[in-house]
C-alpha positions as CSV (number, residue, x, y, z in Angstrom):
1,X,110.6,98.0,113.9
2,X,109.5,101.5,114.2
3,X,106.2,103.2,114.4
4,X,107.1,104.8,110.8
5,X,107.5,101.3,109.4
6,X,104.3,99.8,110.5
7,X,102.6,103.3,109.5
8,X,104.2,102.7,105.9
9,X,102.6,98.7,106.0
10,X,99.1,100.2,107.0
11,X,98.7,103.1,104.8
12,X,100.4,100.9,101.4
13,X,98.5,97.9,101.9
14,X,95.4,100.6,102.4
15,X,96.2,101.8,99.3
16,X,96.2,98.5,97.6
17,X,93.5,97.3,99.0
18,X,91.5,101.0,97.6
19,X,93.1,100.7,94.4
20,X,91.4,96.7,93.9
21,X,87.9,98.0,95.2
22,X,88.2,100.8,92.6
23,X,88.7,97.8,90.0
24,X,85.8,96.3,91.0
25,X,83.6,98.5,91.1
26,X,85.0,99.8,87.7
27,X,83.5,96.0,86.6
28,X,80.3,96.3,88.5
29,X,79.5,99.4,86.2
30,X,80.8,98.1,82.7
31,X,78.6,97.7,80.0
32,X,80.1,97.0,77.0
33,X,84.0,95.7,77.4
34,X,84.6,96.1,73.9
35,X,84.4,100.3,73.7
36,X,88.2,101.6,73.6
37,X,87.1,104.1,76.6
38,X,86.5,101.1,78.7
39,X,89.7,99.3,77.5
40,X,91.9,102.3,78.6
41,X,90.5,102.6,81.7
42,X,90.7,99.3,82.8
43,X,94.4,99.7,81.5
44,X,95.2,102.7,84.1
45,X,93.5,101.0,86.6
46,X,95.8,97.8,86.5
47,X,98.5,99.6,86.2
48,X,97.6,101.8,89.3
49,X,97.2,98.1,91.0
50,X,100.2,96.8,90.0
51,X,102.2,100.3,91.4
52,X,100.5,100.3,94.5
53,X,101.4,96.5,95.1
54,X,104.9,97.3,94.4
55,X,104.5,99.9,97.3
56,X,103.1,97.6,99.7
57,X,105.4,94.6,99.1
58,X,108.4,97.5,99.4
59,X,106.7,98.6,102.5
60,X,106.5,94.5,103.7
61,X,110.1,94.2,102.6
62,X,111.2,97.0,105.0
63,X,109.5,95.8,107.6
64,X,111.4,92.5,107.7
65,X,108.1,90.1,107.9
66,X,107.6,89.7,104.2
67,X,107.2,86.0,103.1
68,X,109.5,85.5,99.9
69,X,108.1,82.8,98.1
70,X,104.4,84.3,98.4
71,X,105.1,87.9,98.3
72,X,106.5,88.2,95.1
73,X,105.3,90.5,91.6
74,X,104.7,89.2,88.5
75,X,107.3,91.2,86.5
């Protein structure tokens, strides 16, 4: 495996990691989760999850140590 792989691993499961904090802190601060505003951004911020753990299980993948039958998306 090479140092650019494991970099890849580190900084994709970083960014996963960042991108579920950043959910829930987006829930820490909601009020009312019935105003559109707060429906659309809870929208972006899945779907900024769901990218960045498509990164980091592509980044797993490539690194040969992902586990199949737990690192799987829900497509």
């Amino acid at each position: 495996m090479t140092d650019e792989t494991i970099v890849a691993v580190r900084q994709a499961s970083f960014a996963y990691a960042e991108a579920v904090r950043t959910t829930q802190r987006f829930f820490d601060r909601i009020e009312d989760p019935t105003d559109p505003a707060v429906l659309a951004e809870y929208a972006a911020l899945a779907e900024q999850e769901k990218e960045a753990n498509d990164t980091r299980l592509d980044a797993i993948a490539a690194a040969g140590f992902g586990v199949p039958s737990i690192d799987q998306t829900a497509s």
